[in-house]
C-alpha positions as CSV (number, residue, x, y, z in Angstrom):
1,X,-5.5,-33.6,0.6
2,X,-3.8,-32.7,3.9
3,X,-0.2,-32.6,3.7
4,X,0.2,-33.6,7.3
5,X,-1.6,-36.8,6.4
6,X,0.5,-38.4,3.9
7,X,3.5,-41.0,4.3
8,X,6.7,-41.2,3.2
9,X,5.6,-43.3,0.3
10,X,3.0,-40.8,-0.8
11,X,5.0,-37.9,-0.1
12,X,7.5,-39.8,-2.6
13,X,5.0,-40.8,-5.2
14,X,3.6,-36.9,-5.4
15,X,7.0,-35.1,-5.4
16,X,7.5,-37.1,-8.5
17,X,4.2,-36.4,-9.9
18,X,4.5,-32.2,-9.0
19,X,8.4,-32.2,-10.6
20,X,6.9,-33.8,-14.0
21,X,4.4,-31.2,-14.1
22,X,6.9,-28.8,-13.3
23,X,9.5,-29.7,-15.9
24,X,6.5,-29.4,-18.4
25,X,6.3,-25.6,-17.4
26,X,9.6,-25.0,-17.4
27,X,10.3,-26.3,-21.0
28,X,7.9,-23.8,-22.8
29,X,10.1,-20.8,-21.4
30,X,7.8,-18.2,-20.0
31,X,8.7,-14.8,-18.8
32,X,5.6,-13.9,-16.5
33,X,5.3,-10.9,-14.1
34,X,3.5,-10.5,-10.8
35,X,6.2,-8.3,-9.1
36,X,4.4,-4.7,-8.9
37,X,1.5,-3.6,-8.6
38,X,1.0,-1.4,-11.5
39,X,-2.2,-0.1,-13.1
40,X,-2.5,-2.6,-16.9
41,X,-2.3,-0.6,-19.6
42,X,-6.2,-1.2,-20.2
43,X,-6.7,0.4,-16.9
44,X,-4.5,3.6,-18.2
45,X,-6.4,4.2,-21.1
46,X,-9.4,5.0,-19.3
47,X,-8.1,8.4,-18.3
48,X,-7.3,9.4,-21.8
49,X,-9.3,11.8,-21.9
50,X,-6.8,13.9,-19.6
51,X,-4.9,14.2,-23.1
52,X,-6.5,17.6,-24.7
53,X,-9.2,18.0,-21.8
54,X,-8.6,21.7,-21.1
55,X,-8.7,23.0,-24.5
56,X,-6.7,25.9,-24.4
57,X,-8.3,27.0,-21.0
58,X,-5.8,26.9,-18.3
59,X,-7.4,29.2,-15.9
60,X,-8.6,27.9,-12.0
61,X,-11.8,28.6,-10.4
62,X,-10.1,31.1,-8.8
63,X,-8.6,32.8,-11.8
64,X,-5.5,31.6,-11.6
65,X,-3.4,30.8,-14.9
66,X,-2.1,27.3,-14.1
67,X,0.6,27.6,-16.6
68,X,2.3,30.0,-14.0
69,X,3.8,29.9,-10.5
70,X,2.1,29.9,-7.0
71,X,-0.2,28.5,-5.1
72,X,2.1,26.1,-3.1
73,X,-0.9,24.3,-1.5
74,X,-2.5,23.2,-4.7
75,X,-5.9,24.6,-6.7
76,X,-9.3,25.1,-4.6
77,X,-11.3,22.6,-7.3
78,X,-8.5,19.6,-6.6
79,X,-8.0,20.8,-3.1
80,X,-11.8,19.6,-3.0
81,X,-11.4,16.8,-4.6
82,X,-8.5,15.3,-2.0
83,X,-10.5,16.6,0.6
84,X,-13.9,14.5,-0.3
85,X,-11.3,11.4,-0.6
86,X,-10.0,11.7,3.0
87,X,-13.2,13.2,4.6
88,X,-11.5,16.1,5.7
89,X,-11.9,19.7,5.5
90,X,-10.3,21.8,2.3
91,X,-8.3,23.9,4.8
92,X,-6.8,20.6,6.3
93,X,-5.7,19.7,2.4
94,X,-2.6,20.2,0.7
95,X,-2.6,19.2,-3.5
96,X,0.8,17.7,-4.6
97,X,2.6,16.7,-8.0
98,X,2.4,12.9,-9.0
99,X,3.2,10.9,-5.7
100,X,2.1,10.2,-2.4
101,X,5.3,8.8,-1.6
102,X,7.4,11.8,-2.6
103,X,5.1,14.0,0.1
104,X,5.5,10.5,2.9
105,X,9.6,11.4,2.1
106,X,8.8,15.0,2.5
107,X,7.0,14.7,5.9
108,X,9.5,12.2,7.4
109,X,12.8,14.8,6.4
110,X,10.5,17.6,7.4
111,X,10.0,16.4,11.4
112,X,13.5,14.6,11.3
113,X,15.5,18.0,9.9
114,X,12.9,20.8,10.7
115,X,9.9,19.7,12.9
116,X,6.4,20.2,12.8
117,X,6.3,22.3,15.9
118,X,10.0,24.5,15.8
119,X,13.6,23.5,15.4
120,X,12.7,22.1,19.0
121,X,10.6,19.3,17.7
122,X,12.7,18.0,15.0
123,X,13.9,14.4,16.1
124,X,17.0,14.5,15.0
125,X,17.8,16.5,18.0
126,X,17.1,13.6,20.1
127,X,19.5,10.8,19.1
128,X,18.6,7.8,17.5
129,X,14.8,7.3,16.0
130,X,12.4,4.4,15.5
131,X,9.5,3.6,13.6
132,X,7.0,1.4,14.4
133,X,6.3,-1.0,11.0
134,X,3.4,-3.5,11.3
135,X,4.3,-6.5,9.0
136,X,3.8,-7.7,6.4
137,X,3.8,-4.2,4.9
138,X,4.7,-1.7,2.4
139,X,8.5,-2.1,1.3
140,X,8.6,1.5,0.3
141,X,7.9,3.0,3.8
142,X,10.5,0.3,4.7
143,X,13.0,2.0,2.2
144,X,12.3,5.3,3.5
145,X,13.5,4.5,7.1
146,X,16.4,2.9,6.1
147,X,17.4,5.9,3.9
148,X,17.2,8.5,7.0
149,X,19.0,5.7,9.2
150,X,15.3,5.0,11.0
151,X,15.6,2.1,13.0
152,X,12.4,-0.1,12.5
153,X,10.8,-2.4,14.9
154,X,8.3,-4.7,13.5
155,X,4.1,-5.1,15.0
156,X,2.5,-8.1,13.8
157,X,-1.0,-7.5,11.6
158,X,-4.4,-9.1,12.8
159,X,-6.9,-9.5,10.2
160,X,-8.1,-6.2,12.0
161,X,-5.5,-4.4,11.7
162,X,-2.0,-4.0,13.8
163,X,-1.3,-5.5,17.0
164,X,-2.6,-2.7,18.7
165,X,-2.0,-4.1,22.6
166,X,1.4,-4.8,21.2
167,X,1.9,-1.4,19.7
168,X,0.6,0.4,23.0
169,X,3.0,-1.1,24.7
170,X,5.8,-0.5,22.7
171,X,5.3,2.8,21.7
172,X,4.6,3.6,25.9
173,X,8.1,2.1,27.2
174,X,10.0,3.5,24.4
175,X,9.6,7.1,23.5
176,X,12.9,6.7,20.6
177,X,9.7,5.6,18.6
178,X,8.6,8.4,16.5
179,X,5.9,7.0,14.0
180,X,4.4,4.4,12.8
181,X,3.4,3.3,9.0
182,X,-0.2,2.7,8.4
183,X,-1.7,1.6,4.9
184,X,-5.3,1.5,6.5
185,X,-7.6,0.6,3.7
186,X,-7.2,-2.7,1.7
187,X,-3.1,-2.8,4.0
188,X,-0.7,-3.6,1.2
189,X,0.1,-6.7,0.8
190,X,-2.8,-8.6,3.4
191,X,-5.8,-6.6,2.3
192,X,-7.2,-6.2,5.1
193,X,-9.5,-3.1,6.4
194,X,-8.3,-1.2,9.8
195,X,-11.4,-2.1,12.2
196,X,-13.0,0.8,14.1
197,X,-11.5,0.2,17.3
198,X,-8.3,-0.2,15.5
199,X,-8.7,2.9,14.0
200,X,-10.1,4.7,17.3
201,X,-6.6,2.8,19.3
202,X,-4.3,4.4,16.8
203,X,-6.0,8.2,17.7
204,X,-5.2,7.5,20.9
205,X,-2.1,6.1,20.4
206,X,0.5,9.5,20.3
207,X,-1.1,10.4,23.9
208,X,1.0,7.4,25.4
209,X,3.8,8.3,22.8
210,X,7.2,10.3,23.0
211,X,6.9,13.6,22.0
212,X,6.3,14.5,18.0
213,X,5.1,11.5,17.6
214,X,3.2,10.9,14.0
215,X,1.0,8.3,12.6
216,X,2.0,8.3,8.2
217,X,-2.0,7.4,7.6
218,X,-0.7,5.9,3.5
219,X,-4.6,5.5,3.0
220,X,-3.7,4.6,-1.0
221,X,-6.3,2.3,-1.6
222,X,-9.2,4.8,-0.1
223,X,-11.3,4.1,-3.2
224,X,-10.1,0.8,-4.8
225,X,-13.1,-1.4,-3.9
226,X,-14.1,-4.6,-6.2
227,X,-17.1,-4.8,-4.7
228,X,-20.3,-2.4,-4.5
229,X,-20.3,-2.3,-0.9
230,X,-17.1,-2.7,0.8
231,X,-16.7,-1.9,4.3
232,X,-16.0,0.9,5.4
233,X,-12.7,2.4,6.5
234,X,-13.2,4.5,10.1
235,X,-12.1,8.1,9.4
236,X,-9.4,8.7,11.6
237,X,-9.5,12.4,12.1
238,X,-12.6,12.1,13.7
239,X,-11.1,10.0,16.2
240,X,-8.0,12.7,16.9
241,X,-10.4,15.3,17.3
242,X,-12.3,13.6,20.4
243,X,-8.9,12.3,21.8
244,X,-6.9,15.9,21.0
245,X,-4.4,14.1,18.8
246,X,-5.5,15.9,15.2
247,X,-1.5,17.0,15.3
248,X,-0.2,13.2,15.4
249,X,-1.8,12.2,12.0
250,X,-0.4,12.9,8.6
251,X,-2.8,11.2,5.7
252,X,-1.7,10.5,2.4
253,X,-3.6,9.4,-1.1
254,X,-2.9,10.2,-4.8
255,X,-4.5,9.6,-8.0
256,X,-1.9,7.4,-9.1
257,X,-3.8,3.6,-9.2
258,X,-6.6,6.5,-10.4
259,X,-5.9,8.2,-13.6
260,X,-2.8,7.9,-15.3
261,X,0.2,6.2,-13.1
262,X,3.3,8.4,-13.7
263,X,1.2,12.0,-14.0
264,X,-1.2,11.8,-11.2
265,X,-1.9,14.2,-8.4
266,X,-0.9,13.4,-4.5
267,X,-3.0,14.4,-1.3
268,X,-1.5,15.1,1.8
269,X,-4.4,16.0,5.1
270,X,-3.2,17.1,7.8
271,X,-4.5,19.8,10.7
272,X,-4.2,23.1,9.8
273,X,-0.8,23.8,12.0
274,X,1.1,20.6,10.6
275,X,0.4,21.8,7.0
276,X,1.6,25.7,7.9
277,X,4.7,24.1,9.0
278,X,5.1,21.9,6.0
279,X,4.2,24.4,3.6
280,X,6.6,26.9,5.3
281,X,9.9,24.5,4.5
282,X,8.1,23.1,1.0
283,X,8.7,26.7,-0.6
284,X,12.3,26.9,-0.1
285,X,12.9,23.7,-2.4
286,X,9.7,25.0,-5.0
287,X,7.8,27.6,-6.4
288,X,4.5,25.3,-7.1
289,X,3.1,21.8,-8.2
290,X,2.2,21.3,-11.6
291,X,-0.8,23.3,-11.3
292,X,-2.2,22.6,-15.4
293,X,-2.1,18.5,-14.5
294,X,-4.0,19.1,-11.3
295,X,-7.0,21.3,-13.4
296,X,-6.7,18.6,-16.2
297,X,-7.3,16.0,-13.4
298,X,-10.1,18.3,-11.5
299,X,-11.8,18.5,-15.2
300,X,-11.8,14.8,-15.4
301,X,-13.4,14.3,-12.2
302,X,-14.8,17.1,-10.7
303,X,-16.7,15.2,-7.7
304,X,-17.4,12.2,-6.2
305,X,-19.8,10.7,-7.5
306,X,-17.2,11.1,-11.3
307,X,-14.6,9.5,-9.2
308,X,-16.3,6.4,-8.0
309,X,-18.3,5.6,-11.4
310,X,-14.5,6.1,-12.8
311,X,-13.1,3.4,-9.7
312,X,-16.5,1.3,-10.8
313,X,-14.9,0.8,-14.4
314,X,-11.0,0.3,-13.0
315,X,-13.1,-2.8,-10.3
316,X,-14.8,-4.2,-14.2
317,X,-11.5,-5.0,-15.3
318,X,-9.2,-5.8,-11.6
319,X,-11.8,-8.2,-10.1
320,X,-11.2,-11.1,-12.8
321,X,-7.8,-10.7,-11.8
322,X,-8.3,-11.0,-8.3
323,X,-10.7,-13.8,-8.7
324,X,-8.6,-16.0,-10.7
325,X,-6.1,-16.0,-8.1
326,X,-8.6,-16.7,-5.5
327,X,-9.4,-19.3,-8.0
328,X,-6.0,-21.5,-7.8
329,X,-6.0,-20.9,-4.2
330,X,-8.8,-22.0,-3.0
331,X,-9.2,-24.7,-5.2
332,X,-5.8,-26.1,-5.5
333,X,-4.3,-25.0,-1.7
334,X,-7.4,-24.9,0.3
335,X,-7.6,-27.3,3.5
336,X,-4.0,-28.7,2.3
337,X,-2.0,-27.2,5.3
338,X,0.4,-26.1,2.7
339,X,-0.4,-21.7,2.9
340,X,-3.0,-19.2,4.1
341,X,-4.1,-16.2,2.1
342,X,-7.0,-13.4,3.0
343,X,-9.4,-12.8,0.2
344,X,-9.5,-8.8,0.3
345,X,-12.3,-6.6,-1.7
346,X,-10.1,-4.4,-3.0
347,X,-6.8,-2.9,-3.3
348,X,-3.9,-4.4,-5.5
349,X,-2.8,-7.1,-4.0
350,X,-3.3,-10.9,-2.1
351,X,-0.5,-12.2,0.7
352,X,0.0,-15.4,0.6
353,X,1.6,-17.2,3.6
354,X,3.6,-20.4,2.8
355,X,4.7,-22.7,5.6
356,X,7.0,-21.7,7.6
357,X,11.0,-21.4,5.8
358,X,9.1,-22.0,2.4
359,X,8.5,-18.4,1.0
360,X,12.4,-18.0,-0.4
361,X,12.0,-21.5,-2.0
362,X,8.5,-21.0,-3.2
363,X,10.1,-18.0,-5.4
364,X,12.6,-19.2,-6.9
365,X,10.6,-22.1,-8.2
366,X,8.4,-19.9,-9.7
367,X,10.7,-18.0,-11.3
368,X,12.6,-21.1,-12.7
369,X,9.6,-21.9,-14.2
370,X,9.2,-18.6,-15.8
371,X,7.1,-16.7,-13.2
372,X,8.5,-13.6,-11.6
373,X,7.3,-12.3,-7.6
374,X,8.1,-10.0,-5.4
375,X,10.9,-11.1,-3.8
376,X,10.5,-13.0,-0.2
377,X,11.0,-10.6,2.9
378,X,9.9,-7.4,0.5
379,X,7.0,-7.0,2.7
380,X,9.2,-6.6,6.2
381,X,11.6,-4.4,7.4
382,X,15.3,-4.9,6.2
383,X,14.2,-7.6,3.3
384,X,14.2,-9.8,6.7
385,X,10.8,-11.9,6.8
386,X,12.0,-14.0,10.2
387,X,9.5,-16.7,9.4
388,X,10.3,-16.7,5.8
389,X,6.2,-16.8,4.6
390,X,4.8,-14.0,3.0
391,X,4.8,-13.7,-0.4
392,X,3.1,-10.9,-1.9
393,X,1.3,-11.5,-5.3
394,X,0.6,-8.8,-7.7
395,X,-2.3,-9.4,-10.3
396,X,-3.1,-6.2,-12.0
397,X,-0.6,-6.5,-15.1
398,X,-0.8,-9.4,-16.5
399,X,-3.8,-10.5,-19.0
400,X,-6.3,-13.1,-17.7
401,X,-4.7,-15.5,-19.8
402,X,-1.1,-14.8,-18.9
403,X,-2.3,-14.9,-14.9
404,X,-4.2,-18.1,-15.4
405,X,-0.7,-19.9,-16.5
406,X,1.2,-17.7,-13.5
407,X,-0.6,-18.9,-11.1
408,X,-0.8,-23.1,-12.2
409,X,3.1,-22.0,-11.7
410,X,2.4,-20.5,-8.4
411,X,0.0,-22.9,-6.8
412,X,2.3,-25.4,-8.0
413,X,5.7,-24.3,-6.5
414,X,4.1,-24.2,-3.5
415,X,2.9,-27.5,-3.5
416,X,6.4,-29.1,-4.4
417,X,8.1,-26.8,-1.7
418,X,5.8,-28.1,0.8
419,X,6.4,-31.3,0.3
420,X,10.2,-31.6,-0.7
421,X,10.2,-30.1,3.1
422,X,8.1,-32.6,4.0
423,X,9.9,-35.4,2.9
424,X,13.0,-33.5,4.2
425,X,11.8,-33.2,7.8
């Protein structure tokens, strides 16, 4: 059924039909939640064993009691492990405490206040600052700009990546721009993998930049496939090495969507001079991460090949999730006209694009039927989605039962949006 196809009369007869079956969900009083995207509880409980794992032996590789201070940079065996996850070099590692996004916050006060290259390099000793922010994207790095006063200037997404013609451009007539946000790998929300000449653009990209110019690599999702043999994800140091930019890129990854959520370990690659500098202004706020969590976690998986027969078990219990959405989509809203949506092979979430003005609407339905999303314009800069589309849907929480019912809610408040608009126009 093709929206664009129906009359006035049809439009009529199926906005009464959708509201019945929308006052039939709205009567049994649901509280359903698709807003974050959280690890389940049955995902947690694979890491359990952390709890106990070192047995009384707290000593490093390296001889070094855990339980104590030092060793800013993290320990060699988890330094390791980072390293294998972003293909770089141990030296180019940094181990952190639970969250990626406390070291993104780090970096971003540590060139605005300090600089990576002197107190000369620091940007706030050049006026006002921009980001670059391809949309839809991550609200977090959103949040973090608008805390330091960043000024953010949107880049569409392809399904290859950013706008990279569009980002050249911008980033070469405007040298305010300091950075750009990058979630590479499975891009929260779309899904979508950086292509290799996407990958090889953004390398190139700080040599037409303003000065101190950084690309925040968020690569969170570097080994959260849901199939056995995704594509690949370019690495982009080796890119920076042939075009000289290795100082422009700051990579980021945790364990947090690994092990357990809220006491994971956090990655930050970066050349060898970046990560001096960093580690320089990092001891004057602490003495150390939580050096026994990061041998616990180096215990648990002490290589690769432990880490992705780990990710093999978390992919067992997230791909029924991701296919029942796919499910209702494609069967309910496919070749309709009414939304478009990619079907990504990993990662934690789907975008959904409603008609245009719809998303707002689309949400509120859903959640006066009982089902609660991440609220429209989340995924751009300022809350402000100018088309008023995306809607980012969250799967990972909710039982296969409980997302079955969500998304009947879902695909259904879509469909009476669409076509109370219709009948509107």
């Amino acid at each position: 059924m093709q929206l664009q196809s129906l009359n006035q009369t049809q439009l009529q007869a199926l906005e009464r039909e959708l509201a019945e079956q929308y006052q039939s969900f709205q009567a049994q009083n649901l509280k359903l939640d698709l807003t974050r995207g959280k690890p389940s509880s049955e995902q947690l409980s694979l890491s359990d064993a952390l709890d106990g794992i070192l047995a009384g032996n707290y000593k490093a590789e390296d001889g070094t009691d855990c339980r104590n201070y030092a060793i800013l940079d993290g320990i060699p065996e988890i330094k390791r492990l980072g390293a294998a996850i972003m293909g770089l070099p141990v030296e180019q590692v940094l181990a952190g405490g639970n969250a990626s996004l406390t070291l993104m916050y780090q970096t971003v006060q540590h060139a605005l206040t300090i600089g990576f290259n002197g107190p000369d390099s620091a940007w706030q000793n050049e006026g006002k600052i921009k980001f670059a922010c391809p949309v839809p994207g991550y609200d977090r790095h959103f949040t973090i700009c608008e805390f330091f006063g960043i000024e953010m200037i949107p880049v569409a997404m392809t399904d290859t990546g950013p706008d990279m013609a569009a980002l050249t451009e911008l980033v070469s007539n405007d040298p305010s721009i300091k950075g750009v946000w990058c979630v590479p790998k499975y891009s929260n929300p779309t899904g979508i993998i950086y292509s290799d000449d996407v990958v090889k653009a953004m390398a190139e990209l700080p040599k037409v930049a303003g000065a101190n110019f950084k690309i925040f690599w968020d690569n969170a999702y570097a080994v959260h496939d849901l199939v056995s043999t995704p594509n690949p994800l370019a690495n982009i140091f080796d890119y920076a090495s042939q075009a000289g930019t290795d100082d422009a890129v700051l990579q980021f990854c945790s364990t947090s969507k690994v092990t357990h959520a809220g006491a994971g370990v956090a990655f930050l690659g970066a050349s060898q001079a970046n990560l001096a500098s960093f580690i320089k202004g990092l001891s004057v706020s602490t003495i150390g991460p939580d050096k026994v969590n990061q041998l616990r976690h180096a215990r648990f998986l002490p290589d690769m090949d432990a880490l992705q027969a780990h990710m093999q078990k978390h992919a067992a219990i997230l791909k029924p999730r991701f296919d029942m959405v796919l499910k209702y989509l494609n069967e309910d809203l496919a070749n309709t006209g009414m939304g478009e949506w990619e079907s990504p092979e990993g990662g934690y979430f789907i975008a959904f694009d409603t008609l245009p003005g719809l998303a707002k609407a689309v949400v509120k339905l859903a959640a006066d039927a009982g089902v609660k999303l991440t609220p429209a314009g989340a995924t751009f800069p300022y809350g402000k989605d100018p088309e008023d589309r995306n809607i980012r849907i969250a799967p990972s929480v909710p039982g296969l039962d409980e997302l079955e019912k969500a998304m009947q809610i879902f695909v259904l408040s879509v469909k009476l949006a669409s076509v109370r608009q219709a009948l509107a126009a």
